[in-house]
C-alpha positions, 0 to 999 in steps of 0.5 A: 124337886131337888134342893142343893145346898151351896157356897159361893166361893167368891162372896162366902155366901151359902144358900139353897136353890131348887135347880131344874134339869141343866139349870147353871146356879148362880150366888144370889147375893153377887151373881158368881156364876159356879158355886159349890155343891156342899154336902147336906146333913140330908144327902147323908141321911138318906144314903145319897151317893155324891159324885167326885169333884172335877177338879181333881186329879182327873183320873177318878172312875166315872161310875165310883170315884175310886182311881182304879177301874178294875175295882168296879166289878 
């Protein structure tokens, strides 16, 4: 079972949740409905590969992130 570490960027409010399949979280402590995924000390010690924001410019390869898809292969 997957644990993520969040922050709410309504409230400050920085937590953890068990989040099962499609579930959407939301901030315990005010009930805003999209909190940040953060980047947990874990993620980093087992090598876990963390997908681009999709709030960026929006032209990022689906597969890395990078803004060139020729550097893929």
């Amino acid at each position: 079972m997957p644990i993520y570490e969040y922050v709410c960027e309504k409230c400050g409010n920085e937590f953890e949740l068990i989040v099962f399949g499609e579930e959407k979280p939301e901030c315990p402590a005010c009930g805003a409905k999209k909190p940040t995924k953060k980047m947990s000390s874990f993620g980093f010690s087992v090598g876990y590969k963390f997908k681009p924001s999709s709030t960026g410019s929006g032209s990022g390869c689906a597969s890395c992130g990078s803004p060139n898809c020729s550097s893929c292969s």
